[in-house]
TORNUGU-369255 format. One line per field, with one value per residue (C-alpha): residue in one letter; chain; residue number from 1; x, y, z. Coordinates in nm, 4 decimals. Layout:
N
res: [A/...]
chain: [A/...]
n: [NUM/...]
x: [X/...]
y: [Y/...]
z: [Z/...]
REM end
This chain:
330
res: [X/X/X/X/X/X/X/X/X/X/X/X/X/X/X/X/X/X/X/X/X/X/X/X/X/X/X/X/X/X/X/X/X/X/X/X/X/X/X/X/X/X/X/X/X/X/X/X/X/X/X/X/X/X/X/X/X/X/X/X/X/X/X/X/X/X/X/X/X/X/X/X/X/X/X/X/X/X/X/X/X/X/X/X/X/X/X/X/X/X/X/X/X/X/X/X/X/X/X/X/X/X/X/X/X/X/X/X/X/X/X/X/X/X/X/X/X/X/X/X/X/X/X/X/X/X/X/X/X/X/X/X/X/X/X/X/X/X/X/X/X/X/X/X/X/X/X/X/X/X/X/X/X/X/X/X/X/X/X/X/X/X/X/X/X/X/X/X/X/X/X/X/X/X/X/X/X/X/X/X/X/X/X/X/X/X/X/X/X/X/X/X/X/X/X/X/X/X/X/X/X/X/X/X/X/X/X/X/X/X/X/X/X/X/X/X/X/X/X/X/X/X/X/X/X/X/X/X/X/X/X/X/X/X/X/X/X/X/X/X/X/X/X/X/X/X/X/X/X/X/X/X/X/X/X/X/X/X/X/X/X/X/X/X/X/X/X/X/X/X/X/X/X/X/X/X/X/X/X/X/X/X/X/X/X/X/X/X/X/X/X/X/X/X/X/X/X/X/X/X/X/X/X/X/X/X/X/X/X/X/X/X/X/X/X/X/X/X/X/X/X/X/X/X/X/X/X/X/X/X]
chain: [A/A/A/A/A/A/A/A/A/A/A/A/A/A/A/A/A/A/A/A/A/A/A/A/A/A/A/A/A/A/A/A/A/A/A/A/A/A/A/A/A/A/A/A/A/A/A/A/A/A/A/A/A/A/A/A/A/A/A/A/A/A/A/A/A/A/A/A/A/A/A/A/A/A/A/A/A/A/A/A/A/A/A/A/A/A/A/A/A/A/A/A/A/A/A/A/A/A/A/A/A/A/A/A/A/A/A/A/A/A/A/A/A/A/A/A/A/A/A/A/A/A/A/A/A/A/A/A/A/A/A/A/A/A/A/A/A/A/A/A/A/A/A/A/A/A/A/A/A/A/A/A/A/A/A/A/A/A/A/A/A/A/A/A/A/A/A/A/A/A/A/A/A/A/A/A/A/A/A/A/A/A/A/A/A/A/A/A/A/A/A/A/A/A/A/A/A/A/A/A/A/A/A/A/A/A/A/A/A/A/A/A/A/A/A/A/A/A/A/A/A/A/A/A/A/A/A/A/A/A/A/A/A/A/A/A/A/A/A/A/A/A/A/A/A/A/A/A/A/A/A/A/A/A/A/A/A/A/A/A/A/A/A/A/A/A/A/A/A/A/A/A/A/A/A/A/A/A/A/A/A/A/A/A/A/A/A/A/A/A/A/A/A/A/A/A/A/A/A/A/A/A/A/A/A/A/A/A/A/A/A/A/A/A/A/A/A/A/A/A/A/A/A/A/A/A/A/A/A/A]
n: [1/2/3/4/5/6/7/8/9/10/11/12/13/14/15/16/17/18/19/20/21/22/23/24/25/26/27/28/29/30/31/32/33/34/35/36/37/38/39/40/41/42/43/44/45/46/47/48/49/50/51/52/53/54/55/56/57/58/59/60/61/62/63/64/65/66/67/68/69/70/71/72/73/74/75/76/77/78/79/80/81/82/83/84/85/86/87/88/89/90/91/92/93/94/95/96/97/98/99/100/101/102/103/104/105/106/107/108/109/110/111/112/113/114/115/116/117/118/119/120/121/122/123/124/125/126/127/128/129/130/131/132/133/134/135/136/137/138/139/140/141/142/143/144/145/146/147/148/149/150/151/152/153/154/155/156/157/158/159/160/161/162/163/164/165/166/167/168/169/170/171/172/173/174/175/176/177/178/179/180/181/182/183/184/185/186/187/188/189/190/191/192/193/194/195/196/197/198/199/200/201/202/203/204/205/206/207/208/209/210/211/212/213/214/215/216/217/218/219/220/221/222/223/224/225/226/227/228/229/230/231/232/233/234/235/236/237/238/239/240/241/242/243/244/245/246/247/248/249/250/251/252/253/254/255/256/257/258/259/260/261/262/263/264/265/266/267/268/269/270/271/272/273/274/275/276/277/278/279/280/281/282/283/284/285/286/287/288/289/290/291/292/293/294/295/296/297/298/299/300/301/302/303/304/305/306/307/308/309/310/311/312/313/314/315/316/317/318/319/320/321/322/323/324/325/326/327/328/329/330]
x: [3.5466/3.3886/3.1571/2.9898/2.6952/2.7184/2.5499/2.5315/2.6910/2.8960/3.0735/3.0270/3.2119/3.4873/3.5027/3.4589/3.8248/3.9587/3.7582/3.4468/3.1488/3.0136/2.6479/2.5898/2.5657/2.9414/3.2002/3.4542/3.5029/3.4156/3.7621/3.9426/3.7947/3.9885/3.9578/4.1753/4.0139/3.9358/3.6109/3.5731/3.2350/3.0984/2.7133/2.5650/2.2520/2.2464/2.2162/1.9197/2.0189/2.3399/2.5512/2.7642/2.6550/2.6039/2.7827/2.5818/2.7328/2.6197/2.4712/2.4893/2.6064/2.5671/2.8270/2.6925/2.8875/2.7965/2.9733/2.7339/2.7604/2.6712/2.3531/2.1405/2.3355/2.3175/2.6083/2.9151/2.9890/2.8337/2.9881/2.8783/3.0366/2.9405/2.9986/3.2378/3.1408/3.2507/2.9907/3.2571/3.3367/3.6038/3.5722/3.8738/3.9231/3.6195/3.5591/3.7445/3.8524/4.1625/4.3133/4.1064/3.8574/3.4433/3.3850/3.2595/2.9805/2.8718/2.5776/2.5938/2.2754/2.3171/2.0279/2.0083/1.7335/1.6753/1.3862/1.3098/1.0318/1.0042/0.9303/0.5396/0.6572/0.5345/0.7673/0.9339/1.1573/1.3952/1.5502/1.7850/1.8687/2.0454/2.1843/2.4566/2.4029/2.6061/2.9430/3.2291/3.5171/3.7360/3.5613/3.8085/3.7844/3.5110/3.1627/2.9461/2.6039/2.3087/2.0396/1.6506/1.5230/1.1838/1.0294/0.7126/0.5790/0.3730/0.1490/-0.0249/-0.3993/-0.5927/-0.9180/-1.2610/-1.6107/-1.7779/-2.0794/-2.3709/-2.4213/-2.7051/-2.4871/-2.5940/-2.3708/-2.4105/-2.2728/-1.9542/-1.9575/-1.5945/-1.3422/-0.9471/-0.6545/-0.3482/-0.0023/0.2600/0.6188/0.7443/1.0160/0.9676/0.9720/0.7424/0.3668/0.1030/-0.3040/-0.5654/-0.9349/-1.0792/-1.3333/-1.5880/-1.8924/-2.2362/-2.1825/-1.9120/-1.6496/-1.3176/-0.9660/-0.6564/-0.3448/-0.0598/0.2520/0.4709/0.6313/0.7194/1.0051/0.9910/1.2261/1.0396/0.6615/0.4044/0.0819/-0.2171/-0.5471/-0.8813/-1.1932/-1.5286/-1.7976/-2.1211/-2.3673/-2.6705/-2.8798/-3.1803/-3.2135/-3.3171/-3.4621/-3.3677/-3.3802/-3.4243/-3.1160/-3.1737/-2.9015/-2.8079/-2.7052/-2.4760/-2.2691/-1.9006/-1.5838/-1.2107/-0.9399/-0.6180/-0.2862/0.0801/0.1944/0.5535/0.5059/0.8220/0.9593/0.7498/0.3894/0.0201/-0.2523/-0.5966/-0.9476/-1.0847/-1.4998/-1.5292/-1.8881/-1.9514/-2.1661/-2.3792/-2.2033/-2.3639/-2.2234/-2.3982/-2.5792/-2.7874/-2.9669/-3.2380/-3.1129/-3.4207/-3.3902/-3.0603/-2.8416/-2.5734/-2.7756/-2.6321/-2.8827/-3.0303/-3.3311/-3.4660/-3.6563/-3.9573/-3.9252/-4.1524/-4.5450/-4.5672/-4.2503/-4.4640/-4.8327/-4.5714/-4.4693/-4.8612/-4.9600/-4.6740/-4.8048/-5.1439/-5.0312/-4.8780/-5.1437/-5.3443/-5.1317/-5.0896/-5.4498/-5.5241/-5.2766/-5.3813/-5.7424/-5.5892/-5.4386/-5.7951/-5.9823/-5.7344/-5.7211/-6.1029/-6.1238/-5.8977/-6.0892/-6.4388/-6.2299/-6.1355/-6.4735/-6.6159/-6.3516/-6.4425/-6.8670/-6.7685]
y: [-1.8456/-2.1643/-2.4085/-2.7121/-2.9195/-3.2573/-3.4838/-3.7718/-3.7190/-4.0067/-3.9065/-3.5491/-3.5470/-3.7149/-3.4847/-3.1596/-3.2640/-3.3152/-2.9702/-3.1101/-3.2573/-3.5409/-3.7035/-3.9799/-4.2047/-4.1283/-4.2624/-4.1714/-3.8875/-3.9699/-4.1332/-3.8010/-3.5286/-3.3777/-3.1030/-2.8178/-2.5574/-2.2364/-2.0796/-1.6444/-1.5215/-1.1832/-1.1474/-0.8086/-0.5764/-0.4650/-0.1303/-0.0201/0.3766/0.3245/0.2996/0.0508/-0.2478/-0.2307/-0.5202/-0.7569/-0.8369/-1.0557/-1.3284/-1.7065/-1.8578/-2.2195/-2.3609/-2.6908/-2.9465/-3.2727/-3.4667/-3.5117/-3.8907/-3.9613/-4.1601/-3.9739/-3.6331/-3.5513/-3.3234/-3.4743/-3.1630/-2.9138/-2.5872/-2.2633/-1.9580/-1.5962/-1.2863/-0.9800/-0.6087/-0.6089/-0.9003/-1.1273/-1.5090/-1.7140/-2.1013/-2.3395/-2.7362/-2.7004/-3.0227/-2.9984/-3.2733/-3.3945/-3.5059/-3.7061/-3.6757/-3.6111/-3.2573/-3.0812/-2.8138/-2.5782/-2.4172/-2.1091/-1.9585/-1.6357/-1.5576/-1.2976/-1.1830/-0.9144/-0.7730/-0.5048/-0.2691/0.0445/0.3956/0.3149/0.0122/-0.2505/-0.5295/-0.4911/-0.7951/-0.7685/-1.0818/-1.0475/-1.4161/-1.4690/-1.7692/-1.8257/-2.1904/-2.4310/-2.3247/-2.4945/-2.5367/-2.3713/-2.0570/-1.8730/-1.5754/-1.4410/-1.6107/-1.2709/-1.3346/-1.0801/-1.0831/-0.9677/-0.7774/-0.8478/-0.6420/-0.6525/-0.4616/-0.6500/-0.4486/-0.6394/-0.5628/-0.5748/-0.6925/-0.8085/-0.7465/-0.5601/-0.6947/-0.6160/-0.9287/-0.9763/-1.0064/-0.6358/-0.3938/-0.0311/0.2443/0.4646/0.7822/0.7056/0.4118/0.4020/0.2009/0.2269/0.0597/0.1482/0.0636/0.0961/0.3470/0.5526/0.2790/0.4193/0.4846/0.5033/0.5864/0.5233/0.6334/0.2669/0.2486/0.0393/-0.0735/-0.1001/-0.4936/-0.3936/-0.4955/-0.3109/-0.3335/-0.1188/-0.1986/-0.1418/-0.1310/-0.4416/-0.3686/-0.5499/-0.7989/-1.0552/-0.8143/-0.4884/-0.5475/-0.3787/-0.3053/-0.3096/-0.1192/-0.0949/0.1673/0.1524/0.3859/0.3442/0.6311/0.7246/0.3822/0.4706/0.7351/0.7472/1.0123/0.9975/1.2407/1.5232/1.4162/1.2326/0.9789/0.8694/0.4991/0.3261/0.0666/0.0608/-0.2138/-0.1552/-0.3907/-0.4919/-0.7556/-0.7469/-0.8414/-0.9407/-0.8908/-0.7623/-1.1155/-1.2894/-1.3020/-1.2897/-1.1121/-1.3145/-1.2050/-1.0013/-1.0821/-0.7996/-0.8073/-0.4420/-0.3862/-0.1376/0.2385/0.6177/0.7783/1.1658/1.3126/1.6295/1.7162/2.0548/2.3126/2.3414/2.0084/2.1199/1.9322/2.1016/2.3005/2.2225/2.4384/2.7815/2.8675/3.2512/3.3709/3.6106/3.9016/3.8350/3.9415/4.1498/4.3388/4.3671/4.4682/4.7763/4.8911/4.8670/5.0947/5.3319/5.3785/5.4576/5.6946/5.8978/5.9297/6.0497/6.2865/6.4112/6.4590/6.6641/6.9157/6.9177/7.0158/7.3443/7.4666/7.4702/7.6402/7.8629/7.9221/7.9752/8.2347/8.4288/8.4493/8.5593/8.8340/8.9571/8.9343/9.1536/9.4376/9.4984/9.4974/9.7749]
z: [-0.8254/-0.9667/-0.7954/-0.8990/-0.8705/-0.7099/-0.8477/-0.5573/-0.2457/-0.2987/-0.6334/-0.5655/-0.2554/-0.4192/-0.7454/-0.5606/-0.4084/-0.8060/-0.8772/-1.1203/-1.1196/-1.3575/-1.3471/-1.1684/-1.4888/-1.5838/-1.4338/-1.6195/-1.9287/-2.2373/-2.4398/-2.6337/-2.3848/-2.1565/-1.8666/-1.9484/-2.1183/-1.9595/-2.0811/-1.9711/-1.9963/-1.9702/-1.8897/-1.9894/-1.9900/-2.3924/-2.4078/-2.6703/-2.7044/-2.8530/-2.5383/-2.4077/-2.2522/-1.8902/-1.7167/-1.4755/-1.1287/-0.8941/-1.1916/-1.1448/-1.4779/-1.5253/-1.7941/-1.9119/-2.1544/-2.3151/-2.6352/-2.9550/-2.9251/-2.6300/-2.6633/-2.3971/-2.4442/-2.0853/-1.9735/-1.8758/-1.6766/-1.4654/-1.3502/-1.1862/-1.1284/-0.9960/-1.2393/-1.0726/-1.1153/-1.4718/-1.5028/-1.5632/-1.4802/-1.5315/-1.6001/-1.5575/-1.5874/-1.8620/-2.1026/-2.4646/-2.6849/-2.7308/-3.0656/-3.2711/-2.9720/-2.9805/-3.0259/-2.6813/-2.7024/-2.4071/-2.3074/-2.1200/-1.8885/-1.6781/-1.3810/-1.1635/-0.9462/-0.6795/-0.4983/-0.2103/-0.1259/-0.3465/-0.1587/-0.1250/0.0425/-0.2280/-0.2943/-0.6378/-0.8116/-1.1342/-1.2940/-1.5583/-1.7592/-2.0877/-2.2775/-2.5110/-2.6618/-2.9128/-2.8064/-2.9294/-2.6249/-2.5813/-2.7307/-2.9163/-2.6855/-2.4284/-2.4450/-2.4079/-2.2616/-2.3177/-2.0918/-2.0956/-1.7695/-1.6726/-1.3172/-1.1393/-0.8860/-0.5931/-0.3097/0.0069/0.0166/0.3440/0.2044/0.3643/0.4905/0.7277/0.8491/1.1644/1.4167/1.1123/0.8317/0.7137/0.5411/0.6563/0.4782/0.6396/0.8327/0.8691/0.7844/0.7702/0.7864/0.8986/0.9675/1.1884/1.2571/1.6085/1.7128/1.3587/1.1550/0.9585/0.9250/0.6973/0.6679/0.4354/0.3691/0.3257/0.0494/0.1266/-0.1004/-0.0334/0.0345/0.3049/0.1037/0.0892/-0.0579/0.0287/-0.0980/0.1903/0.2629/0.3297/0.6240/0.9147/0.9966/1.2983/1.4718/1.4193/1.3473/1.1907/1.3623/1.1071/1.2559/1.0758/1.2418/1.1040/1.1983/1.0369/0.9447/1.2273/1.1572/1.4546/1.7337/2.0807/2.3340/2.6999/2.9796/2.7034/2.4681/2.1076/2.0887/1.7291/1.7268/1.4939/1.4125/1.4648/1.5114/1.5541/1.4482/1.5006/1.4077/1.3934/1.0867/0.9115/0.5489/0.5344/0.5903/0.3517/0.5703/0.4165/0.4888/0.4971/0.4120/0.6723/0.8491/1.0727/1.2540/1.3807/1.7428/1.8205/1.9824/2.0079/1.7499/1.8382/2.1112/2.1011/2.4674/2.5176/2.7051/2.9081/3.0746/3.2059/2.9391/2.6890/2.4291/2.0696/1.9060/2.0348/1.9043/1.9067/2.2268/2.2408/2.5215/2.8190/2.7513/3.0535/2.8633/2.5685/2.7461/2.9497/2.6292/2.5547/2.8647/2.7764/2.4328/2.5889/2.7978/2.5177/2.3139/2.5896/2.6925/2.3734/2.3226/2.6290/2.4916/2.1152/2.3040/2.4775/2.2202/2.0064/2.2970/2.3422/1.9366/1.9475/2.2760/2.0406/1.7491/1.9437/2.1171/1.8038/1.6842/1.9684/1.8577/1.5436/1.5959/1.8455]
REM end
């Protein structure tokens, strides 16, 4: 199906009905031209292993023709028409002069551009365009277009700063983002890196439509910056701040630069067991003394005991020997 471009509403209106379009300056064609030539084009991907072309559907192709004496050369006719699955596109009521007429060139342009969110959720975009220039209408068979692709591939990045009710960086015990989707939508988290300036830079995903929104949250917890003792704990203080927006990047929205000013939160607590608090750390404990001095006495008591009988056995040993004495001097 062909289309054209008006060029005023006034004379557009009224050539869209006849099934052309002319610039404003014209009024009428040129004398010898006529518009009855039909122009088939075929816009293609070439194919650089050896294969056949790969047709592109889908591509806007913009047939423009103008008559080489024409003092400004602008085109005398405008015409635009959308290529099928083959990649083809048919042009009718196209300029081409009559006998003894000016001759009538054209000048073919295929576009075609698409864009979505690849499986990270980053927004990717391909454009395919091509031209086929100087053509003399009517072409003696299909004008063939070959087009170039060019891609890119585009991530949102939450960026900013995170900064004490001073304007002083602290460095990170903990810090993440995240973004989440409602009702499974999707969701994502991220270890934020964030310098010794507080600055940080994730990329994420764009996701998020005005329908179906994505909620964006950002938790900072500094490391211990000064500790406390109360009631037999040591509470280490620190600095912390929790963010959070709806976004629709999906659609098209922006993320600005983040200033996130932290506030002050106890980040551990660590309490003595002996004042009745939870004990974190156990140290080792002695036995009691009066344990200790028993096991003393009991020692004593021993060695006594053993003495007294080391001390009958000698006496007894000796009464022995002087009765055996006594025998033998009789």
């Amino acid at each position: 199906m062909t289309r054209f471009a008006r060029v005023t509403p006034v004379v557009g209106a009224a050539l869209l009905v006849l099934g052309v379009a002319l610039p404003a300056a014209a009024a009428e064609l040129p004398a010898g031209v006529v518009l009855d030539a039909t122009v088939n084009v075929v816009v293609v991907t070439p194919s650089f292993g050896g294969g056949p072309d790969t047709p592109v559907a889908g591509a806007d192709v913009a047939l423009a023709a103008d008559v080489d004496d024409l003092p400004d050369h602008d085109p005398i006719l405008v015409l635009h028409a959308t290529t099928n699955t083959a990649g083809e596109a048919t042009f009718s009521g196209v300029p081409r002069a009559d006998a003894g007429g000016p001759a009538v060139h054209l000048a073919l342009t295929a576009t075609l551009e698409s864009s979505g969110l690849d499986p990270s959720g980053c927004r990717t975009s391909h454009s395919w365009s091509g031209t086929a220039l100087d053509v003399e209408s009517p072409p003696a068979g299909p004008v063939v277009i070959k087009t170039s692709e060019a891609s890119s591939v585009s991530c949102q990045v939450l960026s900013g700063r995170i900064l004490d009710a001073s304007d002083k960086p602290h460095r990170a015990a903990s810090a993440t983002a995240s973004i989440i989707v409602a009702n499974g939508g999707g969701a994502q988290a991220f270890q934020l890196d964030v310098a010794s300036d507080g600055t940080f830079a994730q990329p994420i995903p764009s996701w998020g439509t005005a329908a179906a929104p994505a909620t964006i949250r950002v938790e900072f917890v500094s490391k211990p910056t000064r500790a406390i003792t109360s009631g037999g704990c040591v509470r280490s203080l620190g600095q912390a701040v929790t963010w959070t927006k709806d976004v629709t990047l999906q659609d098209g929205g922006s993320l600005d630069e983040l200033a996130l000013t932290t506030h002050e939160v106890v980040i551990d607590e660590q309490c003595d067991a002996i004042s009745g608090g939870a004990a974190l750390t156990a140290e080792p404990t002695l036995p009691p003394t009066d344990t200790i001095d028993r096991v003393a006495e009991n020692a004593t008591d021993q060695s006594a005991t053993l003495s007294a009988a080391a001390l009958v056995v000698l006496l007894s040993t000796l009464i022995g020997l002087a009765a055996t004495g006594r025998r033998h001097r009789r």
